[in-house]
C-alpha positions as CSV (number, residue, x, y, z in Angstrom):
1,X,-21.5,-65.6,184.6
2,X,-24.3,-63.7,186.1
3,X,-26.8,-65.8,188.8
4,X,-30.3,-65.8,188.5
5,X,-30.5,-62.6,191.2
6,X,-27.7,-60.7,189.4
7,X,-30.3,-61.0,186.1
8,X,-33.8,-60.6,188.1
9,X,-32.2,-57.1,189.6
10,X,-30.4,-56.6,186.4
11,X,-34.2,-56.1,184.5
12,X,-35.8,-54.4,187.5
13,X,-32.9,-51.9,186.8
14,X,-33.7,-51.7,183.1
15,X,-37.3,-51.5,183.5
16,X,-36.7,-48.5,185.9
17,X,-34.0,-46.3,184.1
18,X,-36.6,-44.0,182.6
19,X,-38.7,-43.2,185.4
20,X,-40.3,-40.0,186.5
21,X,-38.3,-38.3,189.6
22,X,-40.3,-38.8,192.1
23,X,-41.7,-35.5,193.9
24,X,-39.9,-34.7,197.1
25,X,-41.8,-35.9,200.5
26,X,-43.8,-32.9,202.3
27,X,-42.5,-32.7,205.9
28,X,-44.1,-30.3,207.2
29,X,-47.0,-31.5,209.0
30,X,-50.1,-30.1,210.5
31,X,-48.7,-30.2,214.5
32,X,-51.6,-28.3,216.2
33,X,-55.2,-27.8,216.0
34,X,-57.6,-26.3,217.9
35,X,-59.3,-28.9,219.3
36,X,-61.0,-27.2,222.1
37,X,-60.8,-28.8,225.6
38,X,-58.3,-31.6,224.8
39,X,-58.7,-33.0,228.4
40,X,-62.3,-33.8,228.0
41,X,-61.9,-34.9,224.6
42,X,-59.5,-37.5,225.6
43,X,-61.6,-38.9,228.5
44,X,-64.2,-38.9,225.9
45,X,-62.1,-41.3,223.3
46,X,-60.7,-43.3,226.1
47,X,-64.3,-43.9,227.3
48,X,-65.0,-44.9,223.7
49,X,-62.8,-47.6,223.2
50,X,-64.8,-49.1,226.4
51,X,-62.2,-48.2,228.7
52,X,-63.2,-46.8,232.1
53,X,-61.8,-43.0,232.7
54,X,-62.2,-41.0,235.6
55,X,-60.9,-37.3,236.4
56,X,-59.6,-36.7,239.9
57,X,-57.8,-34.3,241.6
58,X,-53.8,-35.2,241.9
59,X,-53.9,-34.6,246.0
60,X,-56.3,-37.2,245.9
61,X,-54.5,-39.6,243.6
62,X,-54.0,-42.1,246.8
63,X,-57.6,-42.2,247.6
64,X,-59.1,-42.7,243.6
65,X,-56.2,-45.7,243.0
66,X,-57.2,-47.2,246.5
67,X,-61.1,-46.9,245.4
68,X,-60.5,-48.4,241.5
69,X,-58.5,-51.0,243.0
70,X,-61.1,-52.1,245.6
71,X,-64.0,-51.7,243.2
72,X,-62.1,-54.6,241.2
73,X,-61.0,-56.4,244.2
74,X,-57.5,-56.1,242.9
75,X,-55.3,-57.7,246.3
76,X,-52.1,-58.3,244.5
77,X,-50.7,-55.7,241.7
78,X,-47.3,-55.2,240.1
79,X,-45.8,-51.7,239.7
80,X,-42.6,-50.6,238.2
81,X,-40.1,-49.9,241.2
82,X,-40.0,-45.9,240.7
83,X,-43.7,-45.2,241.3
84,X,-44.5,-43.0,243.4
85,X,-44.6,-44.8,246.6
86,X,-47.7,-42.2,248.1
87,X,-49.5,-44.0,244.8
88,X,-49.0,-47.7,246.8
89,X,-52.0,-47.7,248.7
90,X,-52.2,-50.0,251.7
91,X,-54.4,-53.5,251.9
92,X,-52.5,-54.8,248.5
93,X,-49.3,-56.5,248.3
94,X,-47.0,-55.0,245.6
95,X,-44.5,-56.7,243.9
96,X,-42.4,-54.3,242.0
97,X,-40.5,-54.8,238.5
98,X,-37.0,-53.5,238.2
99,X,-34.8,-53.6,235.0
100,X,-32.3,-55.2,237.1
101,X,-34.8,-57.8,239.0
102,X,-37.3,-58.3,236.7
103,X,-40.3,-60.4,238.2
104,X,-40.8,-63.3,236.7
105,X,-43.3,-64.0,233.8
106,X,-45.5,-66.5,236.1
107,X,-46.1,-63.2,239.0
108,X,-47.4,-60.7,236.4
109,X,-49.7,-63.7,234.7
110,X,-51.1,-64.1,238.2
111,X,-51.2,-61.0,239.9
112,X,-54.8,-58.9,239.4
113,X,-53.5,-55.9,237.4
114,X,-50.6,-53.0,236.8
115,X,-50.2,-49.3,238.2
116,X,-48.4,-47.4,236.1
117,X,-47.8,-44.1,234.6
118,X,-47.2,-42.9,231.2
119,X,-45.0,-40.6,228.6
120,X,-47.7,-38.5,226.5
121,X,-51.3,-38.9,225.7
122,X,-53.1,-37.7,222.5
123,X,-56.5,-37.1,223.0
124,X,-57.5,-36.9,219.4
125,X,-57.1,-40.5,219.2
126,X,-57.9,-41.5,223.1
127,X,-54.1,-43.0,222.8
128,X,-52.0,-43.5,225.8
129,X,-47.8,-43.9,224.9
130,X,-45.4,-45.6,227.1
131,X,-41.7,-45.1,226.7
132,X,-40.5,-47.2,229.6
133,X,-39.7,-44.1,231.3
134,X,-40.1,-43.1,234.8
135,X,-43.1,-45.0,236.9
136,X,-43.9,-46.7,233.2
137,X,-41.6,-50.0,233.6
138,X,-41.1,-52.4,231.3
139,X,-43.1,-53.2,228.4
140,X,-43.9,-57.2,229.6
141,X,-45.6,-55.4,233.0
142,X,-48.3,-53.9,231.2
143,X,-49.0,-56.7,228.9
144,X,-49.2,-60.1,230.6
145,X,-51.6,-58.6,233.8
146,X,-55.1,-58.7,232.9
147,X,-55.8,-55.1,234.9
148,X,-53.8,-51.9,234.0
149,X,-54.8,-48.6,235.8
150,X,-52.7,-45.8,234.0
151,X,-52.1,-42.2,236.0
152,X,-52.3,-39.7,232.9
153,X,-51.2,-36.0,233.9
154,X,-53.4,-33.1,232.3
155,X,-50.6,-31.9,231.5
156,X,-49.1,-34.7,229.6
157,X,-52.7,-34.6,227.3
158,X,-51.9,-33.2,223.8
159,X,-54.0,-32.7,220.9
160,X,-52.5,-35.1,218.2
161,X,-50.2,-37.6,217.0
162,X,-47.3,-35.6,216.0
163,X,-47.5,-32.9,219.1
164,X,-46.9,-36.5,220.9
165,X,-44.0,-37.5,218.6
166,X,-42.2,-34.0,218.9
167,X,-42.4,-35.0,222.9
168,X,-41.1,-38.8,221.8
169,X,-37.8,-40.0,221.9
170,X,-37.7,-43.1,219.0
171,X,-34.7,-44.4,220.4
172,X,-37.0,-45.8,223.4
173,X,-39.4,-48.4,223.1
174,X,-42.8,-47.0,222.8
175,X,-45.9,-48.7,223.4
176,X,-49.0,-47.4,222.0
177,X,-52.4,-47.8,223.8
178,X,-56.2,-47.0,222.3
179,X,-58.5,-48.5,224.8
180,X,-58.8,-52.6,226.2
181,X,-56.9,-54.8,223.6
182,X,-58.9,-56.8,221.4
183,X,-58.8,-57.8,217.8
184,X,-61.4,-58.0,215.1
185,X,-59.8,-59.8,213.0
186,X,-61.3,-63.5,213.1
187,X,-65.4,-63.3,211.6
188,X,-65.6,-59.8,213.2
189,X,-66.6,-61.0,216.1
190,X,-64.8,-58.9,219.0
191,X,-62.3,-60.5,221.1
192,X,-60.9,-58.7,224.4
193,X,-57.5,-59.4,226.0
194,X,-55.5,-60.9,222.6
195,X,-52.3,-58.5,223.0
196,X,-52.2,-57.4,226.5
197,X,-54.6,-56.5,229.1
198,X,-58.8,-56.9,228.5
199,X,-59.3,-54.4,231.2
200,X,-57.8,-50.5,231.0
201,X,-58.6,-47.8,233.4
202,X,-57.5,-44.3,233.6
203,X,-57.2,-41.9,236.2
204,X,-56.9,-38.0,234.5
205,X,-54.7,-35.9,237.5
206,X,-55.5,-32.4,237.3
């Protein structure tokens, strides 16, 4: 005798036989478009979402994280253990995050921010995308710390979201960033540090 499921799925079944096939699903996407200077247009949407965004010069890397990080009087910042050790500037203590040490929860709540890199940016949307790959760490470093300076290439800057998939692996975890977190959703009033960190800066290398 046939359950209560077996009857429920039995009707949904019925109730579905004559349907229309559906159309088959278009793949082929729109990849590029000319979106002009896509390095100034991302600074510009990054700089919307109320993030600060600076462009610098990559030889001078050291001296712009060293300056960011005393404008905010950041003394004690976590960084994945495969950043670029010239990007480590002197007067602040590092602790660095490996997959095989991982610092614990209670140092990245109190330290005064992150360093890391990224995977791909899109400046259409002013998104930055972590994969965990090199001088990105793991996911929990750039969401408990309050502070997260990001290093985004030029070069890494495309125009939209599926130029950055095609550069994507999905088999990694990817972390998608658009501006400071913060969430709407309770009387629309604006809250700021709800998912991660309240506080995003970027430095543009060119």
């Amino acid at each position: 005798m046939a359950d209560s499921r077996d009857v429920v799925l039995g009707r949904i079944r019925a109730a579905l036989r004559d349907r229309p096939t559906p159309p088959p699903v278009r793949r082929d996407y729109l990849h590029t478009r000319d979106l002009g200077d896509v390095v100034a247009l991302f600074a510009s949407r990054v700089a919307d979402y109320r993030a600060v965004v600076r462009r610098v010069s990559e030889p001078t890397l050291p001296t712009s994280i060293e300056s960011s990080l005393r404008a905010r009087g950041a003394r004690k910042m976590v960084a994945p253990v495969d950043l670029p050790g010239w990007w480590r500037v002197g007067e602040v203590v590092w602790s660095l995050d490996a997959p095989a040490h991982p610092l614990p929860r209670t140092t990245l709540d109190h330290s005064d921010g992150v360093l890391t890199a990224c995977a791909v940016a899109i400046a259409e949307t002013g998104t930055i995308v972590l994969d965990a790959g090199e001088a990105q760490g793991r996911r929990a470093i750039t969401l408990l710390p309050d502070y997260h300076l990001c290093v985004v290439r030029a070069s890494q800057i495309v125009g939209t979201v599926p130029e950055a998939l095609s550069r994507l692996d999905p088999a990694h975890p990817l972390t998608f960033i658009s501006g400071p977190s913060a969430t709407s959703d309770i009387e629309l009033d604006r809250v700021e540090g709800v998912h991660g960190p309240r506080n995003l800066e970027v430095l543009i290398a060119e």
